[in-house]
N, C-alpha and C positions, 0 to 999 in steps of 0.2 A: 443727631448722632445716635445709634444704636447704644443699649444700657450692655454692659457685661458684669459678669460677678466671678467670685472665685469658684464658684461650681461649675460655672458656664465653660472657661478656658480649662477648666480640668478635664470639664468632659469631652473637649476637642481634643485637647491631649491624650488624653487615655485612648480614644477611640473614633477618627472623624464623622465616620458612620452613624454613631448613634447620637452623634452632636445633630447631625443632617437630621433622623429621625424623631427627634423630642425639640429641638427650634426652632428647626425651619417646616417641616413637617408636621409639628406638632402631633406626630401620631400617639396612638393610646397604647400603651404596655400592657401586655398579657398578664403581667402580674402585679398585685397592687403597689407591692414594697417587701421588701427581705425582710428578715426578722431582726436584724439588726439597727436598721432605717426604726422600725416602728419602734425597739425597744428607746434608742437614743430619743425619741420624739417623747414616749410617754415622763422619760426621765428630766429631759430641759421643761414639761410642763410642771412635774412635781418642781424644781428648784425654782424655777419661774413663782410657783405660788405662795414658795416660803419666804423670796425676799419682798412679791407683792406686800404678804402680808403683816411682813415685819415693817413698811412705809408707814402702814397705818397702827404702827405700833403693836400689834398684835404677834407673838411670839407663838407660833404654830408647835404640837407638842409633835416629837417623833412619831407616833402610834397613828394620830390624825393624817401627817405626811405619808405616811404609809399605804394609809388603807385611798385616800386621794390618791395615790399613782398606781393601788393595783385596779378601785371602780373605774378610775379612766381606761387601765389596760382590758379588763373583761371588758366596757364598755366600743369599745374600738377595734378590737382584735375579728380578724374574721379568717376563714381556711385558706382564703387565697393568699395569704400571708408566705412566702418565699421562705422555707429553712433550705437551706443550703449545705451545710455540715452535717454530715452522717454519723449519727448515733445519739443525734441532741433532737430536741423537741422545743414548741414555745414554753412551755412550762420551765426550761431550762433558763430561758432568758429572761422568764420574769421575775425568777429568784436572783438573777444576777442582780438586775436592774433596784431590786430593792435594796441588796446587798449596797449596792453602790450609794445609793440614799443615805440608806444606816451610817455607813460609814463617815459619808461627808456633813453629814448632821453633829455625829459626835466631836469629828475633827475641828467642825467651824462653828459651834453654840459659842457664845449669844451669836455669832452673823455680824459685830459692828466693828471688826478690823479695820471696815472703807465707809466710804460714802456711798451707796450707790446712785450714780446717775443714770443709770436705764436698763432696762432690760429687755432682750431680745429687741434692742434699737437699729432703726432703718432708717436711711437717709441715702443720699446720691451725693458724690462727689466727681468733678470734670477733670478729666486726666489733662496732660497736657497737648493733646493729639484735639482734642473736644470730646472723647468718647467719655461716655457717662458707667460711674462703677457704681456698683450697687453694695453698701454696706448695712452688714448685717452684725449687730454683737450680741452673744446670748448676756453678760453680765458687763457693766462700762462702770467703772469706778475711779475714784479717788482717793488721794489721804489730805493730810492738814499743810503736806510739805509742796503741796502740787504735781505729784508725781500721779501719773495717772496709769488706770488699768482695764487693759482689755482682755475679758477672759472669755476661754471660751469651754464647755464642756464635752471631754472626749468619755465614750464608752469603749474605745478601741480594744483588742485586746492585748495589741504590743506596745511597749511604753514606748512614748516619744524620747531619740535621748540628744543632747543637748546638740550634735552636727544635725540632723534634723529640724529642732527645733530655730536652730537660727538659720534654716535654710528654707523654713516657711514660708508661701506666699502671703496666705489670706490673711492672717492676721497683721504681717505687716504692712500689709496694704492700708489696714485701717487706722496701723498708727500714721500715714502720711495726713487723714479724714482729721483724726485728733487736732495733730500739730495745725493744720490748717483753722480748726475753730476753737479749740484753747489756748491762746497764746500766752496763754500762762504756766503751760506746762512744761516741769524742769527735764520730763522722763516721760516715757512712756513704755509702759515694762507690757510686755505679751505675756500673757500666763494661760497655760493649756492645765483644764483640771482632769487629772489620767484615773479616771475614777474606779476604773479595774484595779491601778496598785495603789487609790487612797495616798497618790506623790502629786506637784505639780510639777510641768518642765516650765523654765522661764526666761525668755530672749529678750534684746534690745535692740534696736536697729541705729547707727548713723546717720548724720544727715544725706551722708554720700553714698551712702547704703539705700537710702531710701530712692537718692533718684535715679541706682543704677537698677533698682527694682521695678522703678515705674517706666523707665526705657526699656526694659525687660519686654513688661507686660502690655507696653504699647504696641512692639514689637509681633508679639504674639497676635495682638488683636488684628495687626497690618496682614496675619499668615492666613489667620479664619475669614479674612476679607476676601483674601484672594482665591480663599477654595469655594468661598460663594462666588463669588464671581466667575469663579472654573467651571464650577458644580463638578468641583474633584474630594467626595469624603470616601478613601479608600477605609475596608475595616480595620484590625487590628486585633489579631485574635490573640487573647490571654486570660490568666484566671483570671483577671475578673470579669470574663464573658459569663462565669457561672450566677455573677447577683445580675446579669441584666435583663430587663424588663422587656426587653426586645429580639431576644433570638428569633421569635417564629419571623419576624420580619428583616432578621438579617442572610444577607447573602454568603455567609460561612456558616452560617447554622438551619437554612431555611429549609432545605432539604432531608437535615437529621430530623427535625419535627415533625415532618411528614413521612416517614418511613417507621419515627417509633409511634408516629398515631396508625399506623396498618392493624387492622383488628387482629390479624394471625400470621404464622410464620410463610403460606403460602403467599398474600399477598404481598408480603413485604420485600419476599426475592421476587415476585414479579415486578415490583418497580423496574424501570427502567436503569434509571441511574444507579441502583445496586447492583443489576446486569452488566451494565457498564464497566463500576470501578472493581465489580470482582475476576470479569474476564480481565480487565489491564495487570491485576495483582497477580493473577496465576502465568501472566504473559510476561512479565517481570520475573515471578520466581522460578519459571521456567528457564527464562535466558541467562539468571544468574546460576542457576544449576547446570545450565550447559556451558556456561565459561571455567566453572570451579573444574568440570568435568573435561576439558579442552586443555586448562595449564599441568592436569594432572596426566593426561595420555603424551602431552607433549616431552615431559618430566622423563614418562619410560620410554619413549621414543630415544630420549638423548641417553640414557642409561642403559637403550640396549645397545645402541650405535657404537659403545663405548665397549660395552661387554664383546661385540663382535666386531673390531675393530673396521668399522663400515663407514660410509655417510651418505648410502641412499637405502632407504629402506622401501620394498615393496609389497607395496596390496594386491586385492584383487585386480581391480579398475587404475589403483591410484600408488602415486609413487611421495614417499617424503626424503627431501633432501636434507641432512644433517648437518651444518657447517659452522665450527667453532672460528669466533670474531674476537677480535682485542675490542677488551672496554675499560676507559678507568670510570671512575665514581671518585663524586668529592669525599671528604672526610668525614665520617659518620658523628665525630664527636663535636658537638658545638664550639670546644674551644680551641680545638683543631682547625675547622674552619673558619672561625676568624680569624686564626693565625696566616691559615690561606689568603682570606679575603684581604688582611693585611701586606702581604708579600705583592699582589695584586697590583694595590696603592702604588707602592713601593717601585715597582717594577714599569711605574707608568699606560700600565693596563685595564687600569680602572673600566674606562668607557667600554673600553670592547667585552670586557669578564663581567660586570659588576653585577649584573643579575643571574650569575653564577650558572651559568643553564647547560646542566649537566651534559647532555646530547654533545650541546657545539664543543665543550671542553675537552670530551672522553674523544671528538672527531679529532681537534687539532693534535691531543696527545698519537693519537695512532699514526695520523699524518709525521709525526714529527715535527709540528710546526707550532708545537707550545714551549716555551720556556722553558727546560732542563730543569730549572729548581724546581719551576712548579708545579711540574710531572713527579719529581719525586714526593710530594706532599699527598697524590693524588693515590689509590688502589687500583689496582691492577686485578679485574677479577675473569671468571672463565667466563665466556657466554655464549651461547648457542642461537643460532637462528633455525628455523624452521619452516619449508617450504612445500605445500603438497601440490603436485601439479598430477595430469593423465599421463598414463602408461602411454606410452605410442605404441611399443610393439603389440599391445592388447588390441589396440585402436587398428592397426596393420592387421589382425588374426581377423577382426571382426568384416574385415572390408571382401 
């Protein structure tokens, strides 16, 4: 059976396209990683070494911690690095990232609230479908009472708040991993450390909770099966199309990449497809200028028909016919019209009115062949039709 993780089905979810592109494709991304990806990476490696190093008993000083996660970051950092937010730089992110360090160092010295049982711990667990999950925990602890803890480290910069939090996949996923090989665990507490507010968010899951999570996500795994099997990954365009590593190969973006690689302003209108969607844009705002420009002439049509007590007006060539019609309209006010739509009920009308459609209704009131009550519920407005046909006697002159 195929392995899945929680980044796997997210990235289905977010987007099927670039699931198809990075799993089954295995294609390479034009860009390394966002700056966001690289800063969270350098920072799970600085905490990663402070609790390595506290195992061996060794209490790492703040200043050490520090200068550890900026040589990794000048060490690692390269231009192709993805900033995405305008006005920031990497330098901005690597003072966050220490910031975050500082912080959590001060908040958690000495470091021996838990136990730790692992860090940055990998293991596979069998769903109950046979698909195999892949878990991953950046921090796995314990206390004395057997309650156990799975934490993980957020750089995010919107805090988790607690309807989210307990409507988390991934980490409850791993407390099902827990309960399966500690059986001695009373609890198994989730803790997300939000290390932009220096807070933690912190959930617990149900047992009933747990297996309606994993029929969930069996679920899902049955959905990604069946778009392999299709070979149907439509895209999905949204912000976060702006961190992906994959625009020049996607089919909603493949096009902008090649038009803003045009060395100058001539080549780029020569593309074809800029040809294309700017003649349809001017063909659009043409047609919607000549309807604005049609409800408006028809408008003084009926206002001159009016003023010269008429109802055929003539052109050159062409003749319009002016002819005021009975119309009602439903109720403009929403509670108006539920009072309608309840008289409706009432009246044993339901079936034939229920989707209230203006046209037939305004029809039967003219006919006379709507309900009396519920003609008066109904408005009564002026309306005008408008007909241009040829002159004949023009067409007669010409002959």
């Amino acid at each position: 059976m195929a392995t899945y993780s929680h980044s796997k089905v997210t990235c289905f979810e977010n987007c099927p396209y670039q699931y198809k592109l990075r799993y089954i494709d295995k294609a390479t991304p034009e860009t390394a990683e966002t700056i966001e990806i690289f800063m969270g990476k350098r920072v799970h490696e600085t905490l990663e070494k402070l609790y390595n190093d506290k195992k061996f008993k060794k209490l790492v000083s703040k200043a050490t911690l520090l200068k550890f996660y900026k040589d990794n970051w000048d060490k690692e950092y390269s231009d192709d690095i993805l900033v995405v937010k305008e006005g920031l730089k990497a330098e901005n992110y690597k003072k966050m990232g220490a910031e975050f360090i500082e912080n959590y160092y001060d908040k958690y010295k000495p470091f021996d609230q838990l136990t730790i049982l692992g860090l940055e711990t990998q293991d596979r667990m069998t769903l109950k479908d046979g698909s195999q999950w892949h878990v991953r925990i950046d921090k796995f602890a314990c206390d004395d009472k057997s309650n156990y803890y799975v934490c993980d480290y957020k750089t995010n910069a919107s805090m988790k708040d607690q309807e989210e939090a307990d409507a988390d996949r991934q980490l409850a996923m791993y407390s099902i991993w827990v309960k399966d090989k500690f059986k001695d665990a009373k609890s198994v507490k989730l803790v997300w450390h939000m290390l932009a507010f220096n807070k933690e968010a912190v959930s617990e899951r149900t047992d009933e909770q747990l297996k309606k999570l994993e029929e969930e996500t069996i679920a899902l795994i049955k959905k990604i099966e069946k778009a392999e099997k299709e070979k149907d990954f439509p895209t999905h365009v949204t912000a976060l199309c702006n961190y992906c590593g994959f625009k020049s190969q996607c089919p909603s973006f493949k096009h902008q990449i090649e038009i803003e690689a045009k060395e100058d302003v001539k080549k780029f209108k020569e593309d074809d497809g800029v040809k294309l969607v700017d003649e349809l844009s001017e063909v659009k705002k043409t047609r919607s200028e000549a309807e604005e420009k049609e409800e408006k002439l028809k408008a003084d049509l009926i206002e001159f028909a009016k003023q010269k007590g008429i109802d055929v007006i003539y052109g050159s060539n062409n003749k319009a016919s002016v002819k005021e019609y009975e119309k009602f309209s439903l109720p403009e006010d929403e509670e108006e019209k539920k009072k309608f739509l309840e008289l409706v009920k009432k009246k044993g009308l339901y079936e034939d009115l229920s989707n209230l459609n203006s046209l037939r209704i305004s029809s039967l009131a003219v006919k006379e062949q709507l309900d009396s009550e519920l003609k008066k519920k109904l408005t009564e407005e002026e309306a005008y039709r408008i007909n241009l046909s040829k002159r004949k006697d023009v067409d007669e002159e010409n002959d």
